[in-house]
N, C-alpha and C positions, 0 to 999 in steps of 0.2 A: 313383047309377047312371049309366052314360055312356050316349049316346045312340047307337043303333044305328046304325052307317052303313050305308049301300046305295050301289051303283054302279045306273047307270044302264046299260039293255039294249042290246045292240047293236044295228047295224041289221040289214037282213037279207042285205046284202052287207058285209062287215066284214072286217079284219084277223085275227079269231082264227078264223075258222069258215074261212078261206082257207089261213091256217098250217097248220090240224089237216088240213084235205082234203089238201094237199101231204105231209105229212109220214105220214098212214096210208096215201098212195097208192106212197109208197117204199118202206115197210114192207112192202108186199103185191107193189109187182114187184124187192124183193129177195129174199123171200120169210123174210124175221125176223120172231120174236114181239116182243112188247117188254119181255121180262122177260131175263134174264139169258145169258149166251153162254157157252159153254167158258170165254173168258178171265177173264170176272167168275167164274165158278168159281175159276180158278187164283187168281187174287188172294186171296179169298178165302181159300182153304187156304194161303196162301202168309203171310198176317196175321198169321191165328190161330195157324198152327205155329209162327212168332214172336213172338208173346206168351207162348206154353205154355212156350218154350223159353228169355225172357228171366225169367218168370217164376220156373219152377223154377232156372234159376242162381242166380237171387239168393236162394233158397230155401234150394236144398241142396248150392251150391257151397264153402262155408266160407270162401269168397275175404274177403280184409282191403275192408275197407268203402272202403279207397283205389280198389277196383277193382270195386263194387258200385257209386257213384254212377254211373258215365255208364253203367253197364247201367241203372239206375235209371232214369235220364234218355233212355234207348234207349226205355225201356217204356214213360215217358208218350208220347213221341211216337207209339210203333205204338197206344197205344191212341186216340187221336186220329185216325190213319190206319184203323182197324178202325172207329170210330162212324163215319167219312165214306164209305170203300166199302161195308160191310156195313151196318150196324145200319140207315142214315138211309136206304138204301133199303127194305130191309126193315121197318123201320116204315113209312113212306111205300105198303108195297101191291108195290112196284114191283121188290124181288128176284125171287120167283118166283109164276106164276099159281098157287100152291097158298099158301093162306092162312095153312095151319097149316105151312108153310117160312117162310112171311114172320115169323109170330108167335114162333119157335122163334129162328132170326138176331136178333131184335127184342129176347129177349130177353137176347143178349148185352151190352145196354145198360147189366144188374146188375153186369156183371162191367169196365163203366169207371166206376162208380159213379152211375152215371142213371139218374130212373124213365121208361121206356118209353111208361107210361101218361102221365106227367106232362107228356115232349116230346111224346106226340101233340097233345096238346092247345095247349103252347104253340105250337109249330111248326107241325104240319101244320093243324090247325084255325085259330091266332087270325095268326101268323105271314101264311100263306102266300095268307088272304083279306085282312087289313087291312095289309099291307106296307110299312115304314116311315111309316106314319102315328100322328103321336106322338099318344100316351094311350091306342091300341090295340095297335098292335106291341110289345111287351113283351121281343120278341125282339133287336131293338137297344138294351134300355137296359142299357147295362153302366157301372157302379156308379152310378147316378142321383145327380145334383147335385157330384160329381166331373167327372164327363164329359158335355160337351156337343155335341150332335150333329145339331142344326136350330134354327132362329127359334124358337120356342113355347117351348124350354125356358127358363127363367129363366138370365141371364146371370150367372156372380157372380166375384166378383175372383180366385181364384186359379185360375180356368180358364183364363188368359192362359198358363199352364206347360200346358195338359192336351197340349200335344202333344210335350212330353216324359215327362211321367207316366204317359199311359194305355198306354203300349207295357209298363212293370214291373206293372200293373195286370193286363194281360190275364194275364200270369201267374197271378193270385189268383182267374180266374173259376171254372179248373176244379176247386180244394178249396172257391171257396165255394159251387159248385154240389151237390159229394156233401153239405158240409155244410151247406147252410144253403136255396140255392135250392130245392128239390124239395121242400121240409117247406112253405115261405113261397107257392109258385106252389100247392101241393095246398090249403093251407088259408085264403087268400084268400079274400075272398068272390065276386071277379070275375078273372076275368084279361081286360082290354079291358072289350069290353062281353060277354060269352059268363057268365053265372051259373055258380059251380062246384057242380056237382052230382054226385057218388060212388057208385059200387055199395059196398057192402059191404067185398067180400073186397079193393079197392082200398086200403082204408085197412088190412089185414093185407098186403098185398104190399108197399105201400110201407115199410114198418118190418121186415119180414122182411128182405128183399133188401138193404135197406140194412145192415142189422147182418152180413148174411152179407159185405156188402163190408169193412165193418170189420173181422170179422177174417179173412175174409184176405187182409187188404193191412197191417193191423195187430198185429191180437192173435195169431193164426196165426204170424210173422214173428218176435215176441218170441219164442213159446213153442219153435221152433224153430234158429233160429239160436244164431251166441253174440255178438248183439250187443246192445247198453244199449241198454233202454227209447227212451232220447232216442235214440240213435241213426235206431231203428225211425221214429221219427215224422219226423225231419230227414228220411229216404228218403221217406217218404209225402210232404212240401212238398217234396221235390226232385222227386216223380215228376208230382205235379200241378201245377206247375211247369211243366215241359217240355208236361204238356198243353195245359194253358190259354194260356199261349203260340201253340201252332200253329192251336187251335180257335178261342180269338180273332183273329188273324192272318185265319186266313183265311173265317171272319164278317163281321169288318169292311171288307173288300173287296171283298165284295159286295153291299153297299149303303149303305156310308160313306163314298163316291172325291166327287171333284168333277163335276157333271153330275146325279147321282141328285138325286130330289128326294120333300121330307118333305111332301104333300098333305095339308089336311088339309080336313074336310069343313063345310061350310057349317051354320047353323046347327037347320036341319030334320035333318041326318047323310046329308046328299046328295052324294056323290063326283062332281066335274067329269067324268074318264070312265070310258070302260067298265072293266072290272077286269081284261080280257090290254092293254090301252092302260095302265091305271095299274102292273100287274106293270112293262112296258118303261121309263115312266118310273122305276120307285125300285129299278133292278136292274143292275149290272153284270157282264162276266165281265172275268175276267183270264187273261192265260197261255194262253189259249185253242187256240195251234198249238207248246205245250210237253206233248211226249210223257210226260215224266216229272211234270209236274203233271195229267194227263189218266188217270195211275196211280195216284198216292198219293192225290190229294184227291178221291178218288169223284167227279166232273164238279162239283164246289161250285165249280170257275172257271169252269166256264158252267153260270152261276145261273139267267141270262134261260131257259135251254133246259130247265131243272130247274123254274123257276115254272111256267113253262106248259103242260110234263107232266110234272109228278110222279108219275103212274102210271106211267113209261117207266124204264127199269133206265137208268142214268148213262152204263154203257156204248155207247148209241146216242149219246148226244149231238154225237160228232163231225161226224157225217155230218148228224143234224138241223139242228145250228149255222147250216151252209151254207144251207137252207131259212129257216131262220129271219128270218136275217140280209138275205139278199134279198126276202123276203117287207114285211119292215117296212121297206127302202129303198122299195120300190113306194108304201106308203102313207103314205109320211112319217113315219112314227113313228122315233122314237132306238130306237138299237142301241147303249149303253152299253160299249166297253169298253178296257181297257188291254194295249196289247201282252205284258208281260212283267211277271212280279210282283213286279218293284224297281222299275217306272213304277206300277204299283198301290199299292204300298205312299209313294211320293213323294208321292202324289193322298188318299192318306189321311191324311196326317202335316198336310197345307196345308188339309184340308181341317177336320180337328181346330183348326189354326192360326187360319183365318178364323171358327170359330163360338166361340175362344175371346176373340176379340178382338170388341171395341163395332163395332158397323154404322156405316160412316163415311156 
C-alpha cells in the first residue's frame, strides 16, 4: 500500500485563492457561465457529424480498402479530437451545468473505446490531485520500463534509443488501452494510493460497452462489408493507430517538456507545496496563441488553465490564460510553456533524451 500524500494548506493570502477571485470576478463582469458557449456547441456537432459520417463510409461505401485507409486513419484522429473537446469535458463536470448532459456526452467515451468510469478515476480523481508524481500519477506512465520519464524510475540500457522509440509507441497506447488498459486500471487493487472499490453494475458496464465496441468497430464491419477478416483488423490497428498517436502526442506535452518537474513526497507523504503551486510546477501549455490548436485539442494546450479549473468548459480558457499567467508572474511561481507545438514537441524529444541517458 503507498503511502498517502497530502499537500500542505495554503496560506491565507496565497496564489490560488487570488487566481480564482480574479478569474470568477471576469466571469461575472462579462457576464459568462462556465459551462459551454454556442461555439463549444458548434464544435461539438461539428465532431460527431464527422465521426457518423467517416464512420458510415467505411461502412457502407463499398470503396476498395486503397481508399478506406486514410478515412480510417481520418476516424482515429476525429476520434481523439471528439475525447479532447467533448468527452474530457464532459466527464470532468465542466460541458454543461446539467449533470445528466455531462453524463450522456461522457458517455460517448464507449464509442472511442474507453471506460468513462475507469478515466474518471484515473484522470480526474488520481491524475489531477497527484500530478506527475511517480508511483501516483499513473497517468504519465506509458509503457513502464520502456519509457523513462523522471529520476525515480529505474535507468536501464536500452532507454538510451527511448527517444526515438516512444514516438512509434504512442501509437500502441490507444489499442492497448480499449484492449488491455481499462480491464488492468479496473481490476488493480490500487491505482496510486486511492483503493479500488466498484459499484456493482460497473463491473456489467464495463464488459458490456466494451464488447459493444468490438463489434462495431469489428465484428459489425466483417459482417457487413466485403472485406477479409484480416483485413477488418489491419483497419482497427490503422485506426488506433492514428489515435494514439495524437492522444499521446499531445499528453506528453503537457507534462513531459523540459522545466516540469516529477516531486515526489517525503517520507511521512508530505508534498513541499501547496497543490495549485505544485499543479504550476508539473504542468505546461503549448500552442497557446494557435487558433487552430485552441479548436481541435479542447484547451489540453493550456493544461495549467484546465489543472486549476477543471470545472470551467475549455472554451474559456483563452481569456482565463491571460489571468492566470500574470497572476503567477506576481508571485513568483513558473508559467510553464512552449510557443508552438514543434518547440513542444523539440522539449519533449530532449527531454525523453536526457532521462534516457546516466546522470552525468
Amino acid at each position: 500500500m503507498k503511502i498517502i500524500t497530502k499537500f500542505p494548506a495554503s496560506g491565507k493570502v496565497n496564489f490560488y485563492s487570488e487566481v480564482r477571485q480574479r478569474v470568477n470576478e471576469q466571469f461575472h463582469n462579462r457576464g459568462l457561465g462556465i459551462n459551454a458557449n454556442n461555439l463549444m456547441w458548434m464544435k461539438t456537432f461539428i465532431f460527431l457529424s464527422l465521426f457518423i459520417l467517416l464512420y458510415l463510409s467505411i461502412l457502407l461505401s463499398g470503396l476498395n480498402w486503397i481508399y478506406l485507409a486514410p478515412l480510417t486513419l481520418a476516424l482515429g484522429v476525429t476520434c481523439a479530437f471528439i475525447g479532447f473537446n467533448v468527452c474530457h469535458d464532459a466527464i470532468h463536470g465542466a460541458f454543461s451545468a446539467n449533470k445528466k448532459v455531462n453524463k450522456l456526452l461522457g458517455m460517448i467515451f464507449h464509442l472511442l473505446g474507453a471506460s468513462p468510469y475507469v478515466w474518471n478515476i484515473t484522470h480526474n480523481v488520481v491524475h489531477h490531485t497527484y500530478t506527475n508524481i511517480p508511483g501516483h500519477d499513473e497517468d504519465i506512465e506509458i509503457a513502464p520500463g520502456l519509457i523513462r520519464i523522471c529520476n525515480e524510475d529505474e535507468l536501464k540500457s536500452h532507454q538510451r534509443f527511448q527517444q526515438w522509440y516512444a514516438f512509434p509507441l504512442y501509437g500502441l497506447a490507444s489499442i492497448s488501452w480499449v484492449l488491455r488498459k481499462d480491464y488492468k486500471k479496473f481490476f488493480q487493487k490500487n491505482i496510486g494510493a486511492r483503493e479500488n472499490i466498484h459499484p456493482k453494475i460497473e463491473y456489467f458496464n464495463l464488459f458490456f460497452y466494451k464488447f459493444l465496441y468490438y463489434f462495431l468497430f469489428i465484428v459489425l464491419p466483417i459482417l457487413v462489408t466485403d472485406l477479409a477478416w484480416w483485413q477488418v483488423l489491419v483497419g482497427f490497428v490503422l485506426l488506433h493507430i492514428a489515435q494514439g498517436i495524437t492522444m499521446g502526442l499531445v499528453f506528453q506535452l503537457a507534462h513531459v517538456v523540459e522545466g516540469t518537474a516529477f516531486p515526489v513526497p517525503n517520507h511521512s507523504g508530505n508534498m513541499e507545496e501547496a497543490w495549485a503551486e505544485h499543479q504550476m510546477h508539473t504542468t505546461a501549455n503549448f500552442a497557446a496563441d494557435s487558433p487552430l490548436a485552441a479548436f481541435f485539442l479542447g484547451g489540453l494546450n493550456r493544461q495549467i488553465e484546465h489543472h486549476l479549473f477543471p470545472k470551467v468548459c475549455h472554451i474559456h480558457y483563452g481569456w482565463i490564460s491571460v489571468i492566470v499567467k500574470k497572476t503567477a508572474l506576481e508571485y513568483g511561481i513558473p508559467y510553464h510553456e512552449n510557443a508552438t507545438f514543434s518547440s513542444a514537441l523539440a522539449s519533449h524529444y530532449r527531454m525523453l533524451k536526457k532521462m534516457g541517458s546516466p546522470a552525468v
